[in-house]
C-alpha positions, 0 to 999 in steps of 0.5 A: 544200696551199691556195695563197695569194690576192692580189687586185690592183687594175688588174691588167690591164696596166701595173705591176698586171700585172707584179705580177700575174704575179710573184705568180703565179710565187710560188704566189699564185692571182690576182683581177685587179680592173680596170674592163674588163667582162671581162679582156682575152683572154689575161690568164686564159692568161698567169697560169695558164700560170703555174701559178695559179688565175685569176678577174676582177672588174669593179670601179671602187675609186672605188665604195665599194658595189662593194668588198664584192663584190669581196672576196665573189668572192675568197673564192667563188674562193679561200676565202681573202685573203692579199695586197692589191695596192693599184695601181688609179689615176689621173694628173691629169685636167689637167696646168697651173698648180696655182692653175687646179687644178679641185675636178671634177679634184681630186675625181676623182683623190683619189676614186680614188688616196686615197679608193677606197684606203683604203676597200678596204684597209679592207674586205679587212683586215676580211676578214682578220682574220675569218679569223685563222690563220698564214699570211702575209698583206699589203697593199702600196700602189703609191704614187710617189716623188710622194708626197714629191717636189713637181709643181706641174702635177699637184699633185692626184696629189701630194697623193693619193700622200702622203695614201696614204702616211700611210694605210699608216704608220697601216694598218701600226700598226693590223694589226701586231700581227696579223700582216699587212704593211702596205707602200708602194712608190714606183715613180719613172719607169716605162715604162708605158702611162700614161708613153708619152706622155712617154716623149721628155722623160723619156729625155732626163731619164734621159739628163741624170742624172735617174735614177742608174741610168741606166735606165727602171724597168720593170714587172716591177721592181715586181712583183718587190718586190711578191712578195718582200714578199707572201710574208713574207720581210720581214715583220719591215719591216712599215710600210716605204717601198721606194723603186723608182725607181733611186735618183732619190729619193736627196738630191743636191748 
């Protein structure tokens, strides 16, 4: 049998390659999609040690022109698309006083975050739907418990996660009736390259009751959510916010 294909954006490290390797694990051949000329060293080792086929495609999502392309060398790999990973993205330029927030700043990170998103979703779920069938398929938005949760330093990245947000609602109507699931997940405070910065401030928040679970999310907790979605078993939530974050986002008194 022909395995399923996901193409994942900013796979190379952090969450994208955590999703990477679980849809790897789940009989999925990978298209990582970063902004390195070439993948890293041991990312082609990693994934088809796991058992999938493995092919690497420089692109920056903030090029729209670069997106057909990225779909063309998918399908030259695998002869099919059955999950997009939307991951690639950017934190603010600047953290500080949102009322000093530049357009230069602002532009750059929507251009990624918002605009590159939802243009390539766009490319790949044509791309799908030019090849009906009945195989599940997906496209699955890393968002942020940002997207509804107010951070006045980096106010930009806010507004470019809720912006993703309502992108999905609409995506997922509009591909329903398809057949393909539209998801958004809202990872909360994860340990990645992007959070190491902060790590001393946020240990001390988790400490103090930040997060209920009293833990960092890792990685690997949203690629796990990531493959259980990719591969149907919840397809009937097509449209879903799955909150990832260890109940941070949960209303308290």
């Amino acid at each position: 049998m022909t395995r399923p294909a996901a193409i994942v954006t900013g796979g190379a490290r952090g969450i994208g390659l955590a999703c990477a390797q679980a849809l790897a694990d789940a009989g999925f051949d990978i298209l990582v999609a970063d902004l390195a000329e070439q993948a890293p060293d041991d990312l082609a080792t990693d994934i088809t040690a796991r058992g999938a086929k493995f092919a690497y495609v420089r692109c920056d999502i903030a090029d729209l022109a670069s997106h057909s392309a990225l779909v063309d060398a998918t399908l030259r790999a695998f002869g099919r698309i059955d999950c997009l990973v939307n991951n690639a993205g950017v934190g603010a330029v600047v953290r500080g006083d949102l009322l000093e927030l530049k357009p230069a700043n602002f532009d750059h990170t929507l251009g990624i975050n918002l605009r590159g998103t939802v243009f390539l979703s766009q490319v790949v779920a044509k791309a799908m739907l030019a090849k009906p069938g009945d195989d599940t398929r997906s496209i699955i938005t890393i968002t942020s418990v940002s997207a509804d949760m107010a951070s006045p330093e980096r106010s930009e990245y806010c507004i470019s996660k809720a912006g993703l947000s309502m992108w999905v609602k609409n995506l997922a109507l509009r591909l329903a009736p398809e057949n393909i699931g539209v998801f958004e997940l809202r990872p909360g405070i994860i340990r990645t390259d992007m959070t190491a910065g902060v790590t001393a401030k946020y240990d001390a928040l988790i400490d103090s009751g930040l997060v209920p679970a009293k833990r960092w999310g890792e990685a690997s907790d949203i690629g796990s959510v990531v493959a259980t979605l990719a591969t149907g078993k919840l397809g009937f939530s097509t449209g879903s916010i799955i909150n990832v974050d260890g109940a941070l986002s949960v209303p308290r008194l």
